[in-house]
LOGUVO-995003 format. One record per residue: residue in one letter; x negated, y negated, z of N, C-alpha, C in turn. Coordinates in steps of 0.1 Angstrom, whole numbers, plus 5000, padded with zeros to 4 digits. Atoms other than C-alpha are relative to their C-alpha. Layout:
AXYZXYZXYZ
...
END
This chain:
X500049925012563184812606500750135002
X499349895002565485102600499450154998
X501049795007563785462605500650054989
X499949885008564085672574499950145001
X500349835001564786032578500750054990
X500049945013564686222547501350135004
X499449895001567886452545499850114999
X500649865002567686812545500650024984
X499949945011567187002515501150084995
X499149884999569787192498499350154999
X500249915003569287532494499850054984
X500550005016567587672458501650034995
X498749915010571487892450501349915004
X499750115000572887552464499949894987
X500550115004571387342443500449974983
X499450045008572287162411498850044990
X501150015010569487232378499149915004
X500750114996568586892384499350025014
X500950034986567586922422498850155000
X501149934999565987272414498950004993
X501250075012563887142385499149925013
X501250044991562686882412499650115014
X500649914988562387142441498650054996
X501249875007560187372414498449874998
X501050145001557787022408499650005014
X500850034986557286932445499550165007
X500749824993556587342453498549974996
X501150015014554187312424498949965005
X501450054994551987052431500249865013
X500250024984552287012467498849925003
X501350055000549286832479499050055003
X501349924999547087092491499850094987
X500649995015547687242453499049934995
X500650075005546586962442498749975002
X501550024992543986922464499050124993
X500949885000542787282455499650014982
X500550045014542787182421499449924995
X500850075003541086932418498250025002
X501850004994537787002438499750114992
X500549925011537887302415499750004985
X500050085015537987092385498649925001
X501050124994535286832399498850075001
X500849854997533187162412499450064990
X500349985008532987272378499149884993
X500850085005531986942361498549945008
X501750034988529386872391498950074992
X501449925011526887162368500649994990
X499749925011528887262344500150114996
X499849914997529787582354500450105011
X498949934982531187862381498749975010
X500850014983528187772406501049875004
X499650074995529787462408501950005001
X498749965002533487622407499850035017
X500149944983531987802443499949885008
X500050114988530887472456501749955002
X498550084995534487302450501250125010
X498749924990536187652465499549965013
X500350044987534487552494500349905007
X498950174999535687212496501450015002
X498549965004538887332487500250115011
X499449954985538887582520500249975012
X499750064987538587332545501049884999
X498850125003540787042523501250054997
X498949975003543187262511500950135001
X499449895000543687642521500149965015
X499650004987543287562558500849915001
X498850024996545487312559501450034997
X498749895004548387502537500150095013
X499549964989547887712568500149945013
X499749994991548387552592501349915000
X498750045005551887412577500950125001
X499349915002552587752570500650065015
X499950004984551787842612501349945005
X499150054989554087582623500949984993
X498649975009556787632599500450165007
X499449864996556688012613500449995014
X499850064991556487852646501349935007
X499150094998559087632645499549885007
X500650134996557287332649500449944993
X499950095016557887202615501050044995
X499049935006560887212597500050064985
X500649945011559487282566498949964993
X501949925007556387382542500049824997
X500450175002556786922532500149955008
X499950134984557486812568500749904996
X499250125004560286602557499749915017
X499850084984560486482596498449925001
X501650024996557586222600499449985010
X500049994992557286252635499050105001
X500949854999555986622629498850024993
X501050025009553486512603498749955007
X501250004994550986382631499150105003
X500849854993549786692644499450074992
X500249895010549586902611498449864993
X500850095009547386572595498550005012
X500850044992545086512626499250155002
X500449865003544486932622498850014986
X500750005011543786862589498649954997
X501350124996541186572595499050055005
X501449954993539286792619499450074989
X500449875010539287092591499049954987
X500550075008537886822563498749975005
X501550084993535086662587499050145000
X500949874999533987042594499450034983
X499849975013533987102555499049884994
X501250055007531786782549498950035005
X500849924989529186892578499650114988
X500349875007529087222559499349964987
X500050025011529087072525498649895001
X501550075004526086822533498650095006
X501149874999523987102553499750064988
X500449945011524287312523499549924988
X501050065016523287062495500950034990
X499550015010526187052477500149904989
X500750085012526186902443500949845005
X499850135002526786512444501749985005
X498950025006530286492427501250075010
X499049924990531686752452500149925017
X500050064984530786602486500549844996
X499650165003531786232471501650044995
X498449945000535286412466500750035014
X499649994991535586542497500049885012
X499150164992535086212517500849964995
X498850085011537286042490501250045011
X499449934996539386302503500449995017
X500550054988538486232538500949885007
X499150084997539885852538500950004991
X499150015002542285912520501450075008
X499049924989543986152549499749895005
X499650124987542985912577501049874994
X499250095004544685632553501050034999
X498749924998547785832551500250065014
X499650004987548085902587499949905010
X499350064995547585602596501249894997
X498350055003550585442576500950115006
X499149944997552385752588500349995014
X499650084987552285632624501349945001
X498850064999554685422616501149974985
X499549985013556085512579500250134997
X499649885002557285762563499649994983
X500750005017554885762529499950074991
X500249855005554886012503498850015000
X501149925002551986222508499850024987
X500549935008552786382480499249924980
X500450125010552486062455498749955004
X501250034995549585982473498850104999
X500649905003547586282467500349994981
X499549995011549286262431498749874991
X500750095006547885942421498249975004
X501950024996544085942440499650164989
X500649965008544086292417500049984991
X500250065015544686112386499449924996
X501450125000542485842390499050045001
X501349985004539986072400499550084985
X500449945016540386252368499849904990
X500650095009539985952347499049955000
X501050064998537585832362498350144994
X500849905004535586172356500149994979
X499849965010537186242327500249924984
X499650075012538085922305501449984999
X498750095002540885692294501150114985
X499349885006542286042271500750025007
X498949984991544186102303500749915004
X499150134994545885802307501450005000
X498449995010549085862287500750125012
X499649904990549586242312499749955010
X500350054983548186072342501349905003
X498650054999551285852341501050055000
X498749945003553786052331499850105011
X500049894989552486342362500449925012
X500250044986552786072389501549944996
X498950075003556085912372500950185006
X499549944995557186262374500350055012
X499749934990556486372403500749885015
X499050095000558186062415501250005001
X498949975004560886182403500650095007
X499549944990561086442421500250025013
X500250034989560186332452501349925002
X498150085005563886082446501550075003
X498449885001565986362434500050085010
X500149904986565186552466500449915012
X499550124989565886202485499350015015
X501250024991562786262502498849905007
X500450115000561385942498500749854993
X499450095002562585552494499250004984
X500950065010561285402459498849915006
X501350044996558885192479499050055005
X501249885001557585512498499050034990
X500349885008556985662463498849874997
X500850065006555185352448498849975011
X500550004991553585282482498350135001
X500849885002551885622482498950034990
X500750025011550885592449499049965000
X501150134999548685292453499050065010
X501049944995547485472483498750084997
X501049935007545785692464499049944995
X500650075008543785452449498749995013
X500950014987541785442486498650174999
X500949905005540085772475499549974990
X500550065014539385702438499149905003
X500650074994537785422452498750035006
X500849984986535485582478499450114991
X500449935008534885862453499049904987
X500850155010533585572426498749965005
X501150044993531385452449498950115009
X501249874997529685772462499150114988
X500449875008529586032431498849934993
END
């Protein structure tokens, strides 16, 4: 099989409308955005209000601010070549970081007696990293479709078949941009996608 390595990026005063339109999408909702938004979406519906906005920030500091840093670290480092890790070689270390930061974060989250909905997010959340690390062993998958599509499934699943029509069109997009940056094959992107479904899943079965 033919390694895939994802070209470097152009530069934003490089770049054509089209590639910075997708640049400004993959900044956007990166996967620890996503991440951070979600458990804060989830968080809230868990009561139905900001206590459960604190529980998901909580969730959301060991799934999604700590590991933004420590991308950020080895990007300042020079470990990483950049804030998406196109290189998937360099994606072990930063994911296997991550994994410990999440397990500490359920620990925490089941000591304290967090509500239901929140701690059945964060395992979701849980295999859905180990399941993305370990196709990244030996693939090069989009994370970021993968994150994309387990948080749109978990919003319908919460939320109702009302999101069906945007829950499509956010993962078609972001798709798209993942493409136009030539950061991922078409089978990566659809690949990823499905992955997501390994959380949604695990989330279903816990909340």
């Amino acid at each position: 099989m033919t390694t895939f390595v994802a070209p470097p990026t152009p530069t934003y005063a490089e770049a054509t409308p089209r590639v910075k339109a997708a640049k400004a999408l993959t900044d956007l909702f990166a996967p620890a955005h996503l991440v951070i938004g979600l458990l804060l979406v989830i968080g809230w519906h868990s009561t139905g209000g900001f206590t459960g906005v604190g529980w998901g920030l909580l969730g959301a500091f060991f799934c999604g601010i700590v590991p933004l840093a420590i991308i950020y670290l080895g990007v300042r480092r020079g470990k990483l070549t950049d804030k998406h890790i196109r290189v998937r070689r360099q994606r072990i270390a930063p994911l296997l970081a991550t994994l410990a930061s999440v397990v500490t974060g359920i620990a925490l989250l089941h000591v304290l007696e967090a509500p239901q909905e929140v701690f059945a997010l964060v395992i979701a959340m849980l295999v859905g990293l180990a399941s993305a690390l370990i196709v990244t062993v030996w693939w090069q998958i989009s994370v970021h479709n993968a994150v994309a599509g387990g948080t749109v499934m978990i919003l319908l699943l919460v939320f109702g078949q009302a999101l069906l029509l945007p829950a499509i069109l956010f993962v078609v997009v972001m798709g798209w941009s993942r493409r136009v940056l030539k950061a991922h094959t078409v089978a990566q992107l659809i690949c990823g996608t499905a992955l997501g479904s390994t959380a949604a899943l695990v989330f279903t079965l816990l909340r």
